[in-house]
N, C-alpha and C positions, 0 to 999 in steps of 0.2 A: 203625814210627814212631807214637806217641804223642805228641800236645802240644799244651801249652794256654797262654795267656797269665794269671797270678795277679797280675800289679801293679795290678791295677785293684781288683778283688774279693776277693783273699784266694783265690780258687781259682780252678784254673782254668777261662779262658773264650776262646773263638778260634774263629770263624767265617769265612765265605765266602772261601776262601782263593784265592789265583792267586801263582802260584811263576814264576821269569826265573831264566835265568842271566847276572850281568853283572858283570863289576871282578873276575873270578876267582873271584868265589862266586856260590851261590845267593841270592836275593832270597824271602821270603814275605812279601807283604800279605796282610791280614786283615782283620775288623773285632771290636772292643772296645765294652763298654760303658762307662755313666758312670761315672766313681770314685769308689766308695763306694756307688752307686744299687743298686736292682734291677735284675737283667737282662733281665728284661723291661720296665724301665722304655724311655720314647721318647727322653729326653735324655740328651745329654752325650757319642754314641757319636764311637767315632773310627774312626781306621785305625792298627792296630798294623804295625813294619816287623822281621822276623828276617832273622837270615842265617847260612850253613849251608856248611860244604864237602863234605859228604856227604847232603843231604837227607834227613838220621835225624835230626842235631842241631841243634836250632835254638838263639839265641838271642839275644832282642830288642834291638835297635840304636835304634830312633828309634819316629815316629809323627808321622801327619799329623792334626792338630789343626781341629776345623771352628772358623775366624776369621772368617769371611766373613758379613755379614747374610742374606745366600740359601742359606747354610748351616741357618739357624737351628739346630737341636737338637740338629745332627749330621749325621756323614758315615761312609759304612760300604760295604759290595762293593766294594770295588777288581778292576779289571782292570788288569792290570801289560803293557805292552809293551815290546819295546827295538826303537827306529827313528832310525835314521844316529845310532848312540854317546849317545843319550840316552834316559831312560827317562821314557816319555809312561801316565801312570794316569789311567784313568776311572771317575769313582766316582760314588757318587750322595748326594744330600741324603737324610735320614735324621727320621722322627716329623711329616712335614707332609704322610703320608697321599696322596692325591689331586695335592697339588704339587708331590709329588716328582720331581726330575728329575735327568738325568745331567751329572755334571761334568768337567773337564778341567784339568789339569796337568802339568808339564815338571818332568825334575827332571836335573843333569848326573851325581851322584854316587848316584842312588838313595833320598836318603834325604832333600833337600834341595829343598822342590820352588815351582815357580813358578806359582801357579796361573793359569789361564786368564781374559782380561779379561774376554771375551764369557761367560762361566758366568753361569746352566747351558746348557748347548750343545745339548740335545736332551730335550723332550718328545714321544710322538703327538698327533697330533689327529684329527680326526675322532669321528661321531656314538657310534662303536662301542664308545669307550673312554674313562674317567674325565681320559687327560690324565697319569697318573703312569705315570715310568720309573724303574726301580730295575734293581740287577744287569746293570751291563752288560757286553757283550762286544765287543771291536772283533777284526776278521781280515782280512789284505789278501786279494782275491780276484778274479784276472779280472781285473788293474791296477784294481781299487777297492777302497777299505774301505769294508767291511762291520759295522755295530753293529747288535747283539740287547739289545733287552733285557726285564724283565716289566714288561707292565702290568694295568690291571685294568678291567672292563665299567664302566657307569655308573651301576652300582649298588654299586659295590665290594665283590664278592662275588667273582667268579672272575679267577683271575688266568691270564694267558694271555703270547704273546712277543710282540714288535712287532721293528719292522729298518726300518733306514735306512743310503743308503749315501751315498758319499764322493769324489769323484772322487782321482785322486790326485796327488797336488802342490797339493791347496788348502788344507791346515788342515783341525784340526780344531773348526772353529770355530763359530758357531750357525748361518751363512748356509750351510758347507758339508755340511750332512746332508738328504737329501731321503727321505722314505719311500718305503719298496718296496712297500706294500700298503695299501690303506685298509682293513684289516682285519687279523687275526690271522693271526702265520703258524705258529702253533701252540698249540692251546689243547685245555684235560682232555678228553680224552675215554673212556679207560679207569679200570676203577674203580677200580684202585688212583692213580692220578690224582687224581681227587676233583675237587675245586673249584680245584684248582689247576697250571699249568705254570711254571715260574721257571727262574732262575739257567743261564740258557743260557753251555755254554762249548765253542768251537766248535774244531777243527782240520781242517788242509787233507789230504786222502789223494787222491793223482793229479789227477783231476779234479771230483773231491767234494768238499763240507763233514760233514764227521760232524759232529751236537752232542750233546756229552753235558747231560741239563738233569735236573732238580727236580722229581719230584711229588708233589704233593699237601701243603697245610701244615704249617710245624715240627711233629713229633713225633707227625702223624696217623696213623702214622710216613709222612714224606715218605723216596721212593724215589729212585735215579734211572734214567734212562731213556737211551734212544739214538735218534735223528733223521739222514738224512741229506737234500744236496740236492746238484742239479747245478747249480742255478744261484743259491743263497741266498738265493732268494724261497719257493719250494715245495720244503715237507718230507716225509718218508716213512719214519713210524717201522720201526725194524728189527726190532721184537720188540711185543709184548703184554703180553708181561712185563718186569720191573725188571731192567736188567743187572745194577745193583747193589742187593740187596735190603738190608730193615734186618738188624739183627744178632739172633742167635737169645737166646732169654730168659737173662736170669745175663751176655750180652758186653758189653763196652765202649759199642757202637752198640744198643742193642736200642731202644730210642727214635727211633732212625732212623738214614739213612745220605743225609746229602743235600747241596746246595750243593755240585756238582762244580766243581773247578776241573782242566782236562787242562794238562799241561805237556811237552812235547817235547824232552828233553838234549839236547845238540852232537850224541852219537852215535846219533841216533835213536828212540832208547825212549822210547816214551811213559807217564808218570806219571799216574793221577787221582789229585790229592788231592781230601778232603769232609771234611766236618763230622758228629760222633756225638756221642751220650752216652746215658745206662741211666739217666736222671730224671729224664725230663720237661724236659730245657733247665736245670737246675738249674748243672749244669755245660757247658763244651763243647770237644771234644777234636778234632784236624785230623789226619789219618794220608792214607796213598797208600796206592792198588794198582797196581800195574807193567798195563801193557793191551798186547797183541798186535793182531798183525793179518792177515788173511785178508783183502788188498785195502783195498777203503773199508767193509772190516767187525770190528769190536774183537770182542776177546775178553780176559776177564780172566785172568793169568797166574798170578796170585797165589791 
């Protein structure tokens, strides 16, 4: 699998993906830029929505438009859930930097959705960090949910993860998240790392959380990595090295391999999709790799 979103730009572009299976097909959220803009421009971004009955072939059904004044410039990462027959997304506000924070919406059919009154539902606080959340994760765990997401120091220079959880049966609404840590519960510290940890995306193995996450800024080439916990406050990477590294000179990825999103079928195989491209971000293409397991420990199949 190879694929990109072209209706915005003329080529293609498709980022931070998270994949569901619901209504008999596959679901991919993504994020898009502005129509017509640069892509690396701050405005105008969205959330693109495909759908798939084999996870090869995608193609684009709708999109969630940022309407909202606390939106401003955009909305982009979606995390996709499906809880009692409705599919609940968390995404973030998009170009306000430091105010960035994480959002919430309902949607019955997938592609329809109802945003949340109380957005945005969840910033950090504390001395440690600027205050912005982006890329988030939610996972039920231990009868709670669990939300990851990146933020960044109060210098906005390193980006790192932050978590808050949820009891359950309360919403997920801005009263309902309280933080796990006054502090980071994981942040760069190898060098391929760099200044950066992000896009955490987490799955349950027995009594574990594995997350697969993000290192190091777009196209420094950002890698991704593997973390696990037992209790979803305190992590313990599994390697030194990049499970998934960038792609070798002349491939599709060689710019980088990053923004995991893990996805689990009906019949248990678990899926990473991520985000590549060979240009600097000029373009941006979404593929999967099939992941095994040896316990609460992945290995790649493919």
């Amino acid at each position: 699998m190879l694929w990109g979103d072209d209706s915005r730009l003329g080529r293609p572009f498709a980022k931070d993906p998270s994949v569901i299976r619901f209504g008999g097909r596959y679901l991919l959220y993504y994020s898009v830029p502005g129509a017509g803009g640069d892509s690396g421009g701050m405005s105008g971004w969205g959330i693109g929505i495909a759908e798939s009955r084999n996870l090869t072939d995608w193609r684009k059904v709708g999109e969630l438009a940022s309407d909202r004044p606390y939106e401003g410039k955009g909305v982009a990462a979606p995390c996709a859930r499906v809880i009692a027959s409705e599919v609940h997304l968390f995404y973030q506000t998009y170009g306000n930097m430091a105010h960035d924070a994480i959002c919430h919406a309902v949607s019955k059919d997938g592609l329809r959705f109802v945003k949340d009154a109380e957005n945005p539902v969840f910033h950090p606080v504390g001395a440690w960090s600027a205050g912005r959340a982006i890329d988030a994760e939610v996972v039920p765990f231990q009868g709670k949910w669990f939300l990851y997401a990146a933020t960044r120091d109060p210098q906005m220079k390193v980006q790192m993860i932050t978590g808050a959880v949820a009891e359950s049966g309360k919403g997920f609404g801005r009263d309902a998240w309280k933080m796990t840590s006054d502090g980071p519960l994981l942040k760069p510290e190898l060098p391929w790392e760099k200044d950066c940890i992000e896009a955490p995306s987490v799955v349950q193995r027995g009594d574990s959380l594995v997350m697969f996450y993000a290192g190091a800024y777009n196209n420094a080439p950002q890698q991704i990595g593997v973390a696990r916990s037992k209790d979803g406050v305190h992590w313990e990477r599994l390697s030194k090295e990049p499970f998934l590294p960038v792609g070798k000179p002349g491939s599709w990825n060689s710019s980088e391999s990053g923004h995991p999103g893990a996805f689990v079928d009906d019949d248990g195989q678990t899926y990473l999709f991520y985000q590549g491209n060979p240009d600097k971000g000029k373009t941006w293409l979404l593929s999967y790799v099939r992941v095994g397991w040896h316990g609460d420990v992945p290995y790649l199949m493919d």
